[in-house]
N, C-alpha and C positions, 0 to 999 in steps of 0.2 A: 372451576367457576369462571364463566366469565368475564374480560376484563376490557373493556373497548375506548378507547381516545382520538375523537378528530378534534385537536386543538383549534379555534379562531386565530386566525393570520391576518395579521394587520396588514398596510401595503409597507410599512418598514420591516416586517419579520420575512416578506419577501424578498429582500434585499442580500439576507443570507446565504454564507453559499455552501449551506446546508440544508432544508427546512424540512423541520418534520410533519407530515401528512396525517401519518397516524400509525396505532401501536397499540397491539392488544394480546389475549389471548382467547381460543377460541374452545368452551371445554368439550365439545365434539361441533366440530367444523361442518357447516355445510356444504352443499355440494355446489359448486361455483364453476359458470359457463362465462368465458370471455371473448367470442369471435373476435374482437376489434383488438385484444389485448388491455392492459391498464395502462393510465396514461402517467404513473410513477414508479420509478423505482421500487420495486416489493422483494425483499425478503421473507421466506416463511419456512419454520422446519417442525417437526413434530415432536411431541413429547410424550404419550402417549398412543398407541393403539396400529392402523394401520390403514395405509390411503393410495392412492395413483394421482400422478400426472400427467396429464396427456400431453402435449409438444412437438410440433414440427413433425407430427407424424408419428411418435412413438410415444409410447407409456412408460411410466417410471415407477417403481412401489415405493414409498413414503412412511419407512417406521421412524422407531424411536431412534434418535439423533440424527439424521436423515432430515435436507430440506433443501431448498433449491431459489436459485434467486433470479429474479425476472425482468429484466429491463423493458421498458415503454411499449406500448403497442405491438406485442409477440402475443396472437392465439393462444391460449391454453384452458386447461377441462382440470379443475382436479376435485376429490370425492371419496369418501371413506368408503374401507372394504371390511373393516375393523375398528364397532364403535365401541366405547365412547374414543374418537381421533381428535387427541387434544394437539391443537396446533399454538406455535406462537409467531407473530407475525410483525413487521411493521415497513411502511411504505415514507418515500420519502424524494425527494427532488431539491434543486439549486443548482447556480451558476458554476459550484464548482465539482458537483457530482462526479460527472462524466469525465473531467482531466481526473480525477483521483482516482475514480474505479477504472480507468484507462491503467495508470501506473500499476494498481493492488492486481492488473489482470483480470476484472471482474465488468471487465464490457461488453460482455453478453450474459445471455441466461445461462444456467448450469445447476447439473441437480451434484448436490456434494454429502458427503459423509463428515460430520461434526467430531473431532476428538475432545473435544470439551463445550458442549453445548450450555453447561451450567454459569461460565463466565459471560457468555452473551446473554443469558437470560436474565442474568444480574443486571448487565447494563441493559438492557430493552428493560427492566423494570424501574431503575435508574430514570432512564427517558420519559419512562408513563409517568411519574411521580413529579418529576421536572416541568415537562407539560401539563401535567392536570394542577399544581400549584398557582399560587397568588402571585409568585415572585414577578414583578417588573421586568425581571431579564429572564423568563423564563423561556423565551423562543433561541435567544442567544446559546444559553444552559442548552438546548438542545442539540441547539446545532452543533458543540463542541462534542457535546456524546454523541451524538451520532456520526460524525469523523470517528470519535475514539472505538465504536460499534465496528467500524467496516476496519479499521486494521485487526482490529480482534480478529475479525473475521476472517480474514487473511491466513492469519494464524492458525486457527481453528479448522479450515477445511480441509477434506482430498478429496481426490475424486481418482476413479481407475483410468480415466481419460486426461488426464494431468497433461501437459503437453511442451513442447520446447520450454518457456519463459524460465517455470520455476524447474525446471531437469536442468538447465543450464544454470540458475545459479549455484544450484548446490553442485554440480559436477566444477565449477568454478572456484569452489570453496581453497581447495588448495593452492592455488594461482593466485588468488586473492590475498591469503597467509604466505607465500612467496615471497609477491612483489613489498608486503609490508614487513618481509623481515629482513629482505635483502635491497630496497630502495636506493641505500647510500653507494650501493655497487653498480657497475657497469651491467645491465639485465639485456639479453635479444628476445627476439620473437621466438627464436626456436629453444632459449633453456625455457619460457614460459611455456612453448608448448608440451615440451618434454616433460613437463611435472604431472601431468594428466593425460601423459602420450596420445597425443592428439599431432597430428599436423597443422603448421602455423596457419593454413587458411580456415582449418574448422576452428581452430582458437578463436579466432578475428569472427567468424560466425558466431560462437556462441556470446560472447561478448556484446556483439549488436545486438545480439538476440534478450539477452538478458540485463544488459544495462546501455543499452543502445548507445554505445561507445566504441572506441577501437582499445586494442589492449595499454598502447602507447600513452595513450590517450589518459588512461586511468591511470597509469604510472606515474605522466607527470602532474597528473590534478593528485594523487597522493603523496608525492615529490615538494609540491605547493603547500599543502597543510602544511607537512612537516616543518618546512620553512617558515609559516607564518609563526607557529608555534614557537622556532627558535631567535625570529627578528625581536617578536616583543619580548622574549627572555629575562628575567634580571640580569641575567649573564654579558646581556646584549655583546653579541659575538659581531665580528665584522661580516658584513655578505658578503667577501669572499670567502671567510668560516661557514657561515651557512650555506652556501654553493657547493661548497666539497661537501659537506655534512651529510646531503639530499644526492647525491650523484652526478653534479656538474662540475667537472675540473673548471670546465673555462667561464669565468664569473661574466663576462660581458653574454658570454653567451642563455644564462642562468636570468641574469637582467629581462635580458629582449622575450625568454619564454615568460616570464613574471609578470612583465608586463604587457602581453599577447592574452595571457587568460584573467589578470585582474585587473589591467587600465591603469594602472600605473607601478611608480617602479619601486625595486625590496624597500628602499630607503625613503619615499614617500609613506610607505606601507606602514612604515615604524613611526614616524614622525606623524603618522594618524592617531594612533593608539599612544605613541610615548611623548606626545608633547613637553607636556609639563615633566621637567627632573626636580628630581629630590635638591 
């Protein structure tokens, strides 16, 4: 059955830097000609039956859990081959769209295979019900599902064209359990690279690639945590304790990178959080 929602948007609901456009479901889809592209955000996958998508020149087949997502003005044709093609869809835009589907990897089109298409379905019905309600903060309500919509999403996809980003975190995964089991130790580039035998310049590669970082780099921002967690302690240990704890013998030196990546130094850092004593 059909299910269709273009919410009214006030000029404050566009202030969000999420807004939902709209969200339906369609119980056999039409066939749908876009020369110029659409001018939102559209996700759509199928539940039902079976379809194409034309794109950039090639065609895609469109079954059950199967759907692809389309960023702004990108040409595309799509059209049932197998009805009744029940589709579910919903389109969407904001100021902060584009940095976040930047980060999830999802700034471009791409047609994906769904491993759990039943938990976005939840949430896009979640959204229609949010949107098509009385609630005063109903655009707000949206806009937070639909962030919580696009990590799902995240989660949910593959594709057989998967590419650097996500190969590199997971080929990372053990590097990453490394550095966090062995942080308080002395670490080079070459034991990091050697746990995933790689050579230290593909290490540094994938790293940029995957958390646009250097490896160092992530050592000492998790070197950092670790420290903050142990400055505001009940224990309250001295920063020189904490220094060695994290893998800095030399504390002056433990200071100057502390206060390089947070603006100020261990002992300001405490007396933020630990003013007031007992």
């Amino acid at each position: 059955m059909d299910r269709i929602l273009f919410p009214l948007l006030t000029e404050e609901d566009k202030k969000l830097p999420f807004i939902l456009k709209s969200v339906g479901v369609r119980g056999n889809q039409e066939h749908i000609v876009r020369p110029e592209g659409y001018p939102d955000y559209h996700w759509l996958h199928c539940a039902k039956g079976k379809g194409n998508l034309r794109i950039a020149e090639k065609e895609y087949v469109i079954i059950e859990g199967t759907g692809f997502f389309l960023v702004p003005a990108v040409p595309h044709e799509y059209f049932a081959t197998e009805e009744p093609w029940e589709t579910h869809w919903i389109t969407f835009e904001g100021h902060a769209a584009s940095s976040v589907l930047e980060i999830l990897n999802l700034n471009n089109w791409g047609v994906y295979h769904l491993n759990n298409r039943h938990t976005l379905e939840r949430t896009l019905e979640n959204i229609y019900h949010s949107g098509k309600s009385r609630n005063i903060s109903r655009s707000l309500d949206c806009s937070v599902l639909l962030y919580q919509l696009l990590v799902q999403l995240k989660h949910c996809i593959s594709t057989d064209t998967s590419r650097s980003k996500p190969a590199g975190q997971y080929q990372l995964q053990p590097v990453i359990q490394y550095i966090e089991e062995n942080f308080s130790k002395s670490i080079s580039l070459d034991e990091m690279a050697q746990v995933i035998s790689v050579t230290p310049q593909h290490l540094c590669r994938l790293f940029k690639q995957s958390h646009g970082t250097r490896p160092f780099d992530y050592l000492t921002r998790y070197r950092l945590q670790k420290a903050k967690e142990l400055l505001i302690s009940p224990a309250a240990p001295s920063v020189k304790s904490v220094s060695m704890e994290v893998g800095y013998n030399d504390t002056s030196y433990f200071c100057s990178i502390f206060k390089e990546y947070e603006g100020i130094t261990p002992t300001e850092f405490r007396n933020m959080y630990c003013s007031i004593q007992p």
